[in-house]
C-alpha positions as CSV (number, residue, x, y, z in Angstrom):
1,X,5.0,-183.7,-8.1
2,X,6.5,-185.5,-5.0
3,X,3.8,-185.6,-2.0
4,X,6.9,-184.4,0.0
5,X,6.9,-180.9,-1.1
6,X,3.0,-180.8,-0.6
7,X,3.7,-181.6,2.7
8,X,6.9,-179.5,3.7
9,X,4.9,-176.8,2.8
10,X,1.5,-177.5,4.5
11,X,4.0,-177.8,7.6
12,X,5.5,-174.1,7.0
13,X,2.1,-172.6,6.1
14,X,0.9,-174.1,9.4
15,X,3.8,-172.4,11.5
16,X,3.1,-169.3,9.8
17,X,-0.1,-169.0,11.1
18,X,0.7,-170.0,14.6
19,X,2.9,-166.9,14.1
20,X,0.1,-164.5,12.7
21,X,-1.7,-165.9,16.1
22,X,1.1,-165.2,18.5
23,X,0.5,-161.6,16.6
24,X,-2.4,-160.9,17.0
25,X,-4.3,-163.2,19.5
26,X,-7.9,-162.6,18.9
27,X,-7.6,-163.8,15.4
28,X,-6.3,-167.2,16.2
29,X,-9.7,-168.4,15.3
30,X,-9.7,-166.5,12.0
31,X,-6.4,-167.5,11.4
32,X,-7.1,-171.1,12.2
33,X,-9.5,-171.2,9.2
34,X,-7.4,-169.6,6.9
35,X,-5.0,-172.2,7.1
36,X,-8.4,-174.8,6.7
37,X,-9.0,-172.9,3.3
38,X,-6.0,-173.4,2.3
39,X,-5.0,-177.0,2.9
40,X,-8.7,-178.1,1.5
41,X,-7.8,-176.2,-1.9
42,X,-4.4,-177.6,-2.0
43,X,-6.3,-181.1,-2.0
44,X,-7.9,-180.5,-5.1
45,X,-5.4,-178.0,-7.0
46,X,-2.4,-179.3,-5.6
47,X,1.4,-177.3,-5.0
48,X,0.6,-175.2,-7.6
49,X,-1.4,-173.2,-4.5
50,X,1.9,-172.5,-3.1
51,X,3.7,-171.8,-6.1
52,X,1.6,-169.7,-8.0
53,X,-1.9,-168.4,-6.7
54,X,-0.2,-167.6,-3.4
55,X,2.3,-165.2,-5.4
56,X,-0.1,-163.8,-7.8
57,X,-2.3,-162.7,-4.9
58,X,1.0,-161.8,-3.2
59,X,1.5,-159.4,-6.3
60,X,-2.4,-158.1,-6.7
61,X,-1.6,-157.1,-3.2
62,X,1.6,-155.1,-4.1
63,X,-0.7,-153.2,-6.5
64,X,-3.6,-152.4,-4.3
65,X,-1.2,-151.0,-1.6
66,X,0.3,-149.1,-4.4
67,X,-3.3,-147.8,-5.5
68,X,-4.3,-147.1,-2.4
69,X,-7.6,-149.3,-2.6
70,X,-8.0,-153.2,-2.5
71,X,-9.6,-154.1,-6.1
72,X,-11.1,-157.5,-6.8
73,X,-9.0,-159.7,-8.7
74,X,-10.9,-163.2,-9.4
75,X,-7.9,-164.7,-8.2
76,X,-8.0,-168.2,-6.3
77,X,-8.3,-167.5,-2.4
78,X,-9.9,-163.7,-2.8
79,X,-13.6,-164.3,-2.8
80,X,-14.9,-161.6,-1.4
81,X,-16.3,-161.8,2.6
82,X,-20.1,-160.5,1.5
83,X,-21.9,-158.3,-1.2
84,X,-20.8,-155.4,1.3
85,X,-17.0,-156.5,2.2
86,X,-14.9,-156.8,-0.6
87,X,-11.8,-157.6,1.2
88,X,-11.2,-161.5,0.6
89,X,-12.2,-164.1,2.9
90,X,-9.2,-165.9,3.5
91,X,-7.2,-163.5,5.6
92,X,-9.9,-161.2,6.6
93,X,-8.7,-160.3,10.0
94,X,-4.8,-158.8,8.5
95,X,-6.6,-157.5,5.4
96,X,-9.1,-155.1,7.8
97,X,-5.9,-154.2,9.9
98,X,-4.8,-152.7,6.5
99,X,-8.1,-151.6,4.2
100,X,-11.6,-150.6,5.3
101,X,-14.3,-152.7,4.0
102,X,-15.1,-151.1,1.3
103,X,-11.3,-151.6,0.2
104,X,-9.8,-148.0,0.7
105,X,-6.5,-148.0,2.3
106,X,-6.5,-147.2,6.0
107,X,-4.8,-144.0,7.0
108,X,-3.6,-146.2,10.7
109,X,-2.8,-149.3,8.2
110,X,-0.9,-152.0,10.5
111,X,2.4,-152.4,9.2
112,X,2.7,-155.5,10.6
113,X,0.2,-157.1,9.3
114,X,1.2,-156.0,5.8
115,X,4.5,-157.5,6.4
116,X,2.3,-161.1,7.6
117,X,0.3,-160.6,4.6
118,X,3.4,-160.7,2.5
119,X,5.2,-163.4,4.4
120,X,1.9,-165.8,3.8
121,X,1.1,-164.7,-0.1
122,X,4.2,-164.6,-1.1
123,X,6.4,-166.9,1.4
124,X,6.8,-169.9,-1.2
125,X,7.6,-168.1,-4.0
126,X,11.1,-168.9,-4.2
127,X,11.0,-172.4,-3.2
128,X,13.1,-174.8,-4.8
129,X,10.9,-177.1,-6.4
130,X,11.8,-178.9,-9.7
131,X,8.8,-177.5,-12.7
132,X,7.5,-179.5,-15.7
133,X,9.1,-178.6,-19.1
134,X,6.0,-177.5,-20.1
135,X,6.0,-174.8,-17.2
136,X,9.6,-173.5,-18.1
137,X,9.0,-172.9,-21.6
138,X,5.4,-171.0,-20.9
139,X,7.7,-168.7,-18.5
140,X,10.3,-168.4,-21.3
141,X,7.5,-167.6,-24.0
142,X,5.8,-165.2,-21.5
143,X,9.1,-163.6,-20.6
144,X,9.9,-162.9,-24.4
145,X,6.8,-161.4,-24.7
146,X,6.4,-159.2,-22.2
147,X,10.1,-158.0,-23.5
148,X,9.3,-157.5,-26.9
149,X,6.0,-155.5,-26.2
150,X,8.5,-152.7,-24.1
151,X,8.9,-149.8,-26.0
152,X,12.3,-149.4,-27.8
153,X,14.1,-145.7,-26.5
154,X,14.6,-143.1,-29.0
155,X,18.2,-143.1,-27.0
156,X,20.0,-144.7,-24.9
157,X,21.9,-142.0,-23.7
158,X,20.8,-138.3,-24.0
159,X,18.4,-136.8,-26.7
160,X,19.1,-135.0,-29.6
161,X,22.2,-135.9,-31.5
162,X,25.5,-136.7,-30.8
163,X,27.2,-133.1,-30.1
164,X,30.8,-134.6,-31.6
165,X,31.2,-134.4,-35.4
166,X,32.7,-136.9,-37.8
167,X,35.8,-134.6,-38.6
168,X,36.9,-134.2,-35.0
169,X,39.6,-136.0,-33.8
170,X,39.4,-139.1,-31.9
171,X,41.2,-137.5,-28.9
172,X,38.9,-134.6,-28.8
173,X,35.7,-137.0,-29.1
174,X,37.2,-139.1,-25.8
175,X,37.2,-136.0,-23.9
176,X,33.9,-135.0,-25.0
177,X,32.2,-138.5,-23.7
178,X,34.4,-138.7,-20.4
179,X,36.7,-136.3,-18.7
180,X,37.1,-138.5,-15.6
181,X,35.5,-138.0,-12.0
182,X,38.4,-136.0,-10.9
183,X,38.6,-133.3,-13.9
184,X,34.0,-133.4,-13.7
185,X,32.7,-129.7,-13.3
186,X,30.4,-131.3,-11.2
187,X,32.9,-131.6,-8.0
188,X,35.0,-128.9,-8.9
189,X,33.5,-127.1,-5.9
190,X,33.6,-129.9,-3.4
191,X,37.7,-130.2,-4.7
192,X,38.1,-126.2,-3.9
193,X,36.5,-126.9,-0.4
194,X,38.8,-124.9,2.1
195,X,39.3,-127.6,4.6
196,X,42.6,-129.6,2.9
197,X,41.7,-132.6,4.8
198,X,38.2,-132.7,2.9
199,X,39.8,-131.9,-0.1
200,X,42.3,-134.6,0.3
201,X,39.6,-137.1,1.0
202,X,37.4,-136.2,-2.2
203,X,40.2,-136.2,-4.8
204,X,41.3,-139.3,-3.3
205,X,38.2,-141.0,-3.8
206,X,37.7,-139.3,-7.5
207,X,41.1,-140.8,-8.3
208,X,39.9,-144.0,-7.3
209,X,36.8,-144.0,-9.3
210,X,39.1,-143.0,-12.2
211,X,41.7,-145.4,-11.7
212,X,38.5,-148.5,-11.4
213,X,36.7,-147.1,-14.5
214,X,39.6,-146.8,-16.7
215,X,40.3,-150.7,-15.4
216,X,36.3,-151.9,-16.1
217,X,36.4,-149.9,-19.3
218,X,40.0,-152.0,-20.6
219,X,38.7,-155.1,-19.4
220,X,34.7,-155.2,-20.6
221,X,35.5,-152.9,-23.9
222,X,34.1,-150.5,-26.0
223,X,29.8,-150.6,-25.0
224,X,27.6,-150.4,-27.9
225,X,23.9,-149.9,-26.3
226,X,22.2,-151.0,-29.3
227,X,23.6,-154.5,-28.8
């Protein structure tokens, strides 16, 4: 990996925290040291800081704020502060704007620093940086996995079975599946609504969606859902 990249993004990670600072001014000290955590494990773990403990404590975030309680993860840079803090060291000050020590979710959480919190775990996720071939086919093989272990529906559309028989006629089946946005039950009262200008407007629109369905629908095809 190029020592470039290392350093571009040492250099944004250090103007982010001049702008948690500008912030919140009485944690430029803390926020000073945070960025010394950083940079020293980046030294012996290398981009891979950046790139992917930085998200993955990005998302462990997402998931506490979601819970409602910070949980300890093990994840590089979340060592806890102390045996009574479990909130991590390395951003202590925007993680106690956020959750009490003891890791439940502050009713006056600072919405700001959530959003700094993100913008540091999370603000080198997307950055283009070329990967090993060994790291694309692990995300391929992980990717696969976590697809095949979804579970498969029952249906994709509607439960039960299908309410048209095999002895209807194929004109009666269309209908059955799709009447069109203008003809739907659904708007029938908005179409009856006695202003004529609002009625004018809705069927107008309806038409429209009709008239780009019927387009999509000759263009892409029949859908099959099992394919």
């Amino acid at each position: 990996m190029p020592k470039c990249h290392v350093q571009e993004l040492s250099a944004f990670y250090a103007s982010l925290m001049k702008d948690c600072a500008s912030a919140y001014p009485t944690l430029e000290m803390e926020f000073e040291r945070d960025l010394n955590r950083l940079l020293t494990l980046v030294k012996s773990r290398g981009i891979r800081v950046f790139l992917e403990d930085l998200p993955a404590v990005g998302k462990h975030l997402d998931r506490c704020l979601d819970n409602g309680k910070y949980e300890l993860s093990g994840l590089p840079l979340t060592k806890r502060y102390s045996g009574r803090v479990v909130i991590p060291k390395f951003l202590r000050g925007l993680y106690l704007l956020v959750f009490h020590e003891s890791g439940c979710l502050r009713t006056d959480c600072d919405s700001q620093a959530i959003f700094l919190l993100r913008q540091v775990l999370l603000g080198a996720k997307k950055a283009s940086v070329p990967c090993s071939d060994e790291k694309v086919s692990l995300e391929v093989v992980n990717f696969f996995e976590v697809d095949s272990s979804l579970p498969e529906p029952e249906r994709f559309w509607g439960s039960g079975e299908s309410e048209i028989q095999p002895d209807e006629s194929l004109a009666a089946a269309e209908e059955a599946v799709y009447c069109g946005y203008s003809k739907s039950s659904v708007y029938a009262a908005r179409i009856s609504d006695p202003d004529p200008r609002k009625r004018a407007r809705l069927s107008a629109c309806l038409g429209a969606l009709d008239k780009i369905s019927s387009i999509l629908a000759t263009t892409l095809g029949p859908y099959d859902p099992s394919d």
